[in-house]
N, C-alpha and C positions, 0 to 999 in steps of 0.2 A: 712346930716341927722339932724333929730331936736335931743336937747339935753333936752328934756323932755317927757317924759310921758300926756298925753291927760287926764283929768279926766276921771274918768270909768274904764280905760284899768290898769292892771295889769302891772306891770315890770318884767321884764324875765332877769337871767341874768344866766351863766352859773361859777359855784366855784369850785374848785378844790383842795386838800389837796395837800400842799406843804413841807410841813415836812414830817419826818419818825417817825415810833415809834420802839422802842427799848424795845422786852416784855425779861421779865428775869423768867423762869419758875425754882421756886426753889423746890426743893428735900429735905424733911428730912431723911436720911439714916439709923438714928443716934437712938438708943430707949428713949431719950430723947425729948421731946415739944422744940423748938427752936422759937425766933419769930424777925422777922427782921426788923431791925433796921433801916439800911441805906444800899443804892446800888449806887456804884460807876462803872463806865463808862468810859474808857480813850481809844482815836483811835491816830493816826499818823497823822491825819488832826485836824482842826477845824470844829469841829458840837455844838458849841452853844457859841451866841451870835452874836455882829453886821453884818448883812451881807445883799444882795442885792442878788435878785434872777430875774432871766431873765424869765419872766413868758409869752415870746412870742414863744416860741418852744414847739414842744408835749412834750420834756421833760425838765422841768426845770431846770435851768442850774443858780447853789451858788457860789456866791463869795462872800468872805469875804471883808466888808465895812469900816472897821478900825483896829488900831491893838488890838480894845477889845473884842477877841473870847476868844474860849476853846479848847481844844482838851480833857475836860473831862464834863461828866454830872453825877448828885448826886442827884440824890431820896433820902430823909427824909422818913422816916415811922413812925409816930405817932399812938400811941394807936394799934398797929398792934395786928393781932391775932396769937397765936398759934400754929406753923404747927407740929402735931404729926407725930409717926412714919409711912413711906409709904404712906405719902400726899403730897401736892403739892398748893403753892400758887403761883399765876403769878402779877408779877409789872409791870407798863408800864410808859414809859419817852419818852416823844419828844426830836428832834435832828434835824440838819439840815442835811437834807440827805450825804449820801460821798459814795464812793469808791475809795479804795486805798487800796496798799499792807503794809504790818508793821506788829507791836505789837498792840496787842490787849488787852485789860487787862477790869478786871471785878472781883470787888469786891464787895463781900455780908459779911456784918456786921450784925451779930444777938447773942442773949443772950439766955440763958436758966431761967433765973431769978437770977442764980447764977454767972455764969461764960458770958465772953465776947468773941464771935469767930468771927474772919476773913478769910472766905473762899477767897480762889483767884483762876483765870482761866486765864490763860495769852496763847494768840495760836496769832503766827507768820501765816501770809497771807494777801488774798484778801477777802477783805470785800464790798460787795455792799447793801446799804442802800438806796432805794431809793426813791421820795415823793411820798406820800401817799398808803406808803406798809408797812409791820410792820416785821421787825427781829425779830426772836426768839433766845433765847440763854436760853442753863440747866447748873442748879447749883446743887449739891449733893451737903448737908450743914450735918454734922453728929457733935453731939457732941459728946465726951468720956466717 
């Protein structure tokens, strides 16, 4: 085949989402405004950093390519807003897809303006993430 394009003619190429995304739907429970901070992420695998994915199969298929991964990802929130009582904001963080059974942990870091909380959710199982799908995970965050 030629490995160029004709002038006039258009390139066609077919792209595919290889990552996952990881949404964190938080809860405020709490009769306090809460607003978050930072969201922490930890699985039994590596899902962030160096790796190598097999993009010849209908499903893609990750290996990790040295030994600089993760087995955690961490959303910063700057300037974040506000979430009152009975509301709901959603975060989202890419990841390199996984499934696998373990520990699962998830941490939402948020302040009231006064005080600092650490929600956690930690659930033992199977988890499948996979590319170009999007996990959902809830947080109830209340402050005192």
């Amino acid at each position: 085949t030629d490995d160029y394009v004709p002038s006039g003619n258009t390139p066609v190429f077919t792209a595919h989402q290889v990552a996952t995304v990881l949404k964190y739907v938080v809860t405020n429970t709490g009769e306090t405004p809460v607003t978050v901070t930072k969201i922490q992420f930890s699985a039994p695998t590596a899902i962030a950093g160096a790796c190598k994915a097999n993009l010849t199969s209908e499903n893609v298929v990750w290996q990790p390519s040295s030994s600089n991964t993760s087995q955690a990802v961490t959303l910063n929130v700057t300037n974040g807003s506000a979430i009152n009582k009975d509301e709901n904001a959603s975060f989202f963080v890419g990841a390199i897809p996984f499934s696998e059974t373990g520990e699962y942990t998830v941490n939402v870091y948020a302040t009231d303006g006064e005080s600092n909380y650490v929600y956690t959710n930690k659930v033992n199982g199977r988890f499948v993430a996979e590319s170009g799908k999007i996990l959902t995970s809830g947080i109830f965050a209340e402050s005192p």
